[in-house]
C-alpha positions in Angstrom: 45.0 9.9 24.5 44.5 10.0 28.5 44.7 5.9 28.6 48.6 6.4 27.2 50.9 6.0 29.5 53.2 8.2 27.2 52.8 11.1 24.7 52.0 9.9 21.3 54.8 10.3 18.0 53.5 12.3 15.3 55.5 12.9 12.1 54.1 15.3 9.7 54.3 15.7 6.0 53.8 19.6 4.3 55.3 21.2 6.9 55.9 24.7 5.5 52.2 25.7 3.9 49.7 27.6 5.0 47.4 24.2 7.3 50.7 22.8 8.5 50.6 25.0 12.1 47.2 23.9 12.8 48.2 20.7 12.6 51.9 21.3 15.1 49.4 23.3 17.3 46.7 20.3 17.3 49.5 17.9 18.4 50.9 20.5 21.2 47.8 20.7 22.8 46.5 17.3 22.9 49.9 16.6 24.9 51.9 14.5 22.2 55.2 15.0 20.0 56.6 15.9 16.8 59.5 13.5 16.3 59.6 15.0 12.2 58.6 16.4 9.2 58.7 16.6 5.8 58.6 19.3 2.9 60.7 20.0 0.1 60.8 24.0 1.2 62.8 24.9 3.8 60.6 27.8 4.8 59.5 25.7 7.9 60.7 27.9 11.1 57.1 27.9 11.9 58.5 24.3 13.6 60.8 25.9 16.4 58.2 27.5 17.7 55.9 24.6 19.0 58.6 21.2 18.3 62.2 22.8 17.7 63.7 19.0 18.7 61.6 17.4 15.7 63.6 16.2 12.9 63.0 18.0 9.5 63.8 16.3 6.0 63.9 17.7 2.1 63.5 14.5 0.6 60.8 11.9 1.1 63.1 8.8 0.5 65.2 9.8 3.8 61.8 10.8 5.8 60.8 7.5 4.9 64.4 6.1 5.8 63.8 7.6 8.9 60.5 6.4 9.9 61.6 2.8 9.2 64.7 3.2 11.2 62.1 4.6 14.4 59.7 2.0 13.5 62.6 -0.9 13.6 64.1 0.6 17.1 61.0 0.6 19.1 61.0 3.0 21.6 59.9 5.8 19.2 57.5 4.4 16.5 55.3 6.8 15.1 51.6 6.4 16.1 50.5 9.0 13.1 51.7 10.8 10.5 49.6 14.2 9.8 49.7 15.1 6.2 49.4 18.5 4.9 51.0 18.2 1.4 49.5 19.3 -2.0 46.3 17.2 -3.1 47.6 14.9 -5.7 50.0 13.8 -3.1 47.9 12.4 -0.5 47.1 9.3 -1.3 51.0 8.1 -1.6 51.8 10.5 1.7 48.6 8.0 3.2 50.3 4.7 1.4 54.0 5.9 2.8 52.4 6.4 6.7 50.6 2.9 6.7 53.4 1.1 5.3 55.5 2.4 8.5 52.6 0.9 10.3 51.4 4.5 11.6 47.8 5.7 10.9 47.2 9.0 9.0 45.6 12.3 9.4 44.9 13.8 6.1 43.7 17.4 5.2 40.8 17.0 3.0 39.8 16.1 -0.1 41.3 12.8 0.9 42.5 11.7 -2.5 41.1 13.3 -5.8 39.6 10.3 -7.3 36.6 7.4 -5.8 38.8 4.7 -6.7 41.4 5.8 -5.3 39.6 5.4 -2.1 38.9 1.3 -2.6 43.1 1.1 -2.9 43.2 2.8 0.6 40.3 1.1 1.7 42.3 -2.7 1.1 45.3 -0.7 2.5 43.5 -0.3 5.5 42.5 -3.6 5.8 45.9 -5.1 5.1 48.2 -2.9 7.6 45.3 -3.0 10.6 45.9 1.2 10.7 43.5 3.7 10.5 43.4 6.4 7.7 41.3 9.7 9.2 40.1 12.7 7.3 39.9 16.1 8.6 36.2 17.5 8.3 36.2 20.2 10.6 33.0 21.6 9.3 31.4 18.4 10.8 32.6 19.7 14.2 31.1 23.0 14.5 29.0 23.6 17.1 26.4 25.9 14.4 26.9 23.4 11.7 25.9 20.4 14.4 22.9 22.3 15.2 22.1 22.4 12.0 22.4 19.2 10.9 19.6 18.3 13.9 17.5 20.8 13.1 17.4 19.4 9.2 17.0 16.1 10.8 14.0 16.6 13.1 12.6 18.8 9.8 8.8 17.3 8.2 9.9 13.9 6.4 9.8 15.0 2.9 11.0 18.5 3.8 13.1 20.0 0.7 15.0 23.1 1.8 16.4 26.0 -0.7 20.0 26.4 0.0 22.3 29.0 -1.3 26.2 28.8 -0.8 28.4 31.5 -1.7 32.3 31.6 -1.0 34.9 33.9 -2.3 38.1 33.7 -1.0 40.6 36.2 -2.8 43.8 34.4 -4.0 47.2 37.0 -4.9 48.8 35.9 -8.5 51.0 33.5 -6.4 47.6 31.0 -6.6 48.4 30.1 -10.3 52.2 29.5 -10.3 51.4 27.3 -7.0 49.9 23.4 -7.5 46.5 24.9 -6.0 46.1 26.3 -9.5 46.8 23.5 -11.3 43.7 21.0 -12.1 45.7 17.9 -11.8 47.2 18.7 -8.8 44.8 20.2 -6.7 41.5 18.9 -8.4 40.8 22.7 -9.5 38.6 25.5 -7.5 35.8 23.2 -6.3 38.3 21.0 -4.9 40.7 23.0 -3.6 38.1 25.5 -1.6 35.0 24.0 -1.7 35.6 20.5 -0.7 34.8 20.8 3.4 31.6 22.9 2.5 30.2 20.0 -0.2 31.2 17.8 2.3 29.1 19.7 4.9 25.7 20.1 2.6 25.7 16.2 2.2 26.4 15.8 5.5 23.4 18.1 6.7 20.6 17.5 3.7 21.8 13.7 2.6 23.3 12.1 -0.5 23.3 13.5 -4.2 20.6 12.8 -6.6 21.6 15.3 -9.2 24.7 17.5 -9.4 24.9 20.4 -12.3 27.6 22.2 -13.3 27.0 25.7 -14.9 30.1 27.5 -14.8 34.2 26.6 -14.4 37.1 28.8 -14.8 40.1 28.7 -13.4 38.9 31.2 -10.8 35.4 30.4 -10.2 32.8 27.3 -10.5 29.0 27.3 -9.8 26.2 24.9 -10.2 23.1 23.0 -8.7 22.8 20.0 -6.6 19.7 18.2 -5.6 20.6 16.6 -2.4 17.7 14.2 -0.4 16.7 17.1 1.3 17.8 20.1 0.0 18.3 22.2 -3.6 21.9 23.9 -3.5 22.8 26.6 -5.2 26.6 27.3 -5.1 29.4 29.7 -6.4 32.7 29.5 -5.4 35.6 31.9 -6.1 38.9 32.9 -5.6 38.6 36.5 -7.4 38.5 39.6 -5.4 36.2 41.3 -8.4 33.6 38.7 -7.4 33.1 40.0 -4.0 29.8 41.9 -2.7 30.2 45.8 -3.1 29.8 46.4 0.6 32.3 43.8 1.4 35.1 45.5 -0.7 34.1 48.4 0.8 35.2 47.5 4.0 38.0 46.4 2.4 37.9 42.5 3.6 39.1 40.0 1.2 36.4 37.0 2.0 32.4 36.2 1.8 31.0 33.3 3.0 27.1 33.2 3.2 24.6 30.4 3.4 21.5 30.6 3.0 18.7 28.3 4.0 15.4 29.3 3.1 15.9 32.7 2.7 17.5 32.9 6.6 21.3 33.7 6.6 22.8 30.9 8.8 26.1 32.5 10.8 28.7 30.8 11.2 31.5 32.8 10.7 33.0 32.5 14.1 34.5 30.0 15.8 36.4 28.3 13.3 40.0 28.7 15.1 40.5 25.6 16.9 38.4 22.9 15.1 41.8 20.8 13.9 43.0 20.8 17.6 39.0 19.5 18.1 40.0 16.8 14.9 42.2 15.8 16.5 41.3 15.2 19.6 37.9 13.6 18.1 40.7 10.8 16.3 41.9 10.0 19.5 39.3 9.3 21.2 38.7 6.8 18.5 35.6 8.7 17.0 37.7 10.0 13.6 36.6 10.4 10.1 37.2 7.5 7.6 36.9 6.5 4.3 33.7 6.4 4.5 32.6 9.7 5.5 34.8 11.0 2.5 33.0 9.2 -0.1 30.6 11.6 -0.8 32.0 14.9 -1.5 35.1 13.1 -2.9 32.6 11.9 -5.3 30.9 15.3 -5.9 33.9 17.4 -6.5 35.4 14.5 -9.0 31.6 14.8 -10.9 32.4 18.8 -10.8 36.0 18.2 -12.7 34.3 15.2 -15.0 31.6 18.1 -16.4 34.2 21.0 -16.1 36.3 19.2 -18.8 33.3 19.0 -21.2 32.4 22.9 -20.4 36.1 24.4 -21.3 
């Protein structure tokens, strides 16, 4: 923040999977440091090259030992603790930051569950810290226009939306937590989160949200939002893509559709969590609040998925 008169202290938890250097990056370049991190793999050299001085921990009792020893000295308290670990881990990573009176930068979805969020919310209230979400969809320059355009639309305006995303996953997804349902919340969770979150940011809240298909490698459905009538279908199978995708031999499709008019907005996605960042420390960051919604969604998603299987 340019009104510090030093470099802000980050500590990072998840530290070795695939988000984690977007997060080391977003800290280089908004000038600040890396004092440590945490992950139970030690695959983490990615560290050395943007903090090699941080300290690096296995176990969260001594990362937390740690923090609490900086905390106690003073001159290096952590101001934040990014937090980059599997799903169903986030709201004690969150807990475990605000208790060393740091705020925290979590990946989305935030926690799984909407109570989950009225515990944080009293956390927040009690330990005066801020707990921000990372919804780098919001920041999009495309997505932004968007949003205005849907804004200044006819009141009463309903458009047809169509969302498709397939992202292939190797046979390493399913021994990971990602495919695991308790862990990572399942497919329309774990890959579609930012893009519900997105849709209710752009057309407005909810009204009706149904489920027509869950595997373990796909989910789609319909959503009546205020302004809008979604249909979606995510995946993480190659055999789902578009012929003339696999032709060219690529390995992702992501198309949206509003009123029959692709909307692009393929590019410029590379530096939107060094954006996040920068956004949270200018004091404009996503909360709680802004979570609600599409943590809400994607739990309704895994509530009608257990009736469906």
């Amino acid at each position: 923040m340019s009104h510090h008169d030093r470099p802000l202290n980050f500590a990072l938890i998840g530290a070795a999977g695939y988000i984690a250097p977007r997060h080391m990056k977003a800290i280089r370049e908004t000038g600040n440091i890396l004092v440590a991190a945490l992950d139970p793999f030690d695959s983490v050299g990615i560290i050395d090259s943007y903090f090699p001085d941080a300290q690096f921990f296995i176990e969260p009792e001594r990362f937390d030992r740690h923090l609490d020893k900086l905390r106690r000295k003073g001159e290096t308290l952590v101001d934040y603790v990014g937090i980059c670990s599997p799903n169903y881990l986030h709201d004690a990573h969150i807990r475990m930051a605000l208790r060393n009176e740091a705020h925290a930068i979590c990946e989305k979805p935030l926690v799984l569950n909407p109570w989950n969020l009225d515990a944080l919310e009293e956390i927040e209230r009690e330990s005066g810290k801020h707990i921000y979400t990372i919804l780098q969809l919001r920041l999009h320059p495309a997505v932004q226009a968007l949003r205005e355009k849907v804004l200044a639309a006819v009141p009463g305006k309903v458009f047809d939306v169509d969302l498709e995303y397939i992202t292939s996953r190797g046979k390493w997804y399913y021994y990971s937590w990602k495919g695991q349902l308790e862990k990572s919340g399942g497919i329309a969770t774990n890959i579609g989160v930012h893009f519900f979150d997105m849709l209710s940011w752009i057309f407005g809240g909810v009204k009706e949200n149904i489920l027509t298909q869950h595997t373990h490698d796909r989910a789609a459905g319909k959503l009546l939002l205020e302004k809008a009538r979604v249909n979606w279908f995510l995946s993480i199978n190659a055999e789902t893509l578009p012929n003339e995708v696999k032709q060219k031999g690529k390995t992702t499709f992501r198309s949206l559709i509003i009123d029959g008019e692709e909307f692009e907005f393929s590019e410029g996605f590379t530096d939107l969590h060094t954006q996040s960042y920068k956004h949270i420390l200018e004091g404009k960051g996503f909360g709680i609040a802004d979570a609600r919604a599409s943590i809400s969604l994607v739990h309704d998603i895994r509530r009608q998925a257990a009736k469906l299987s």
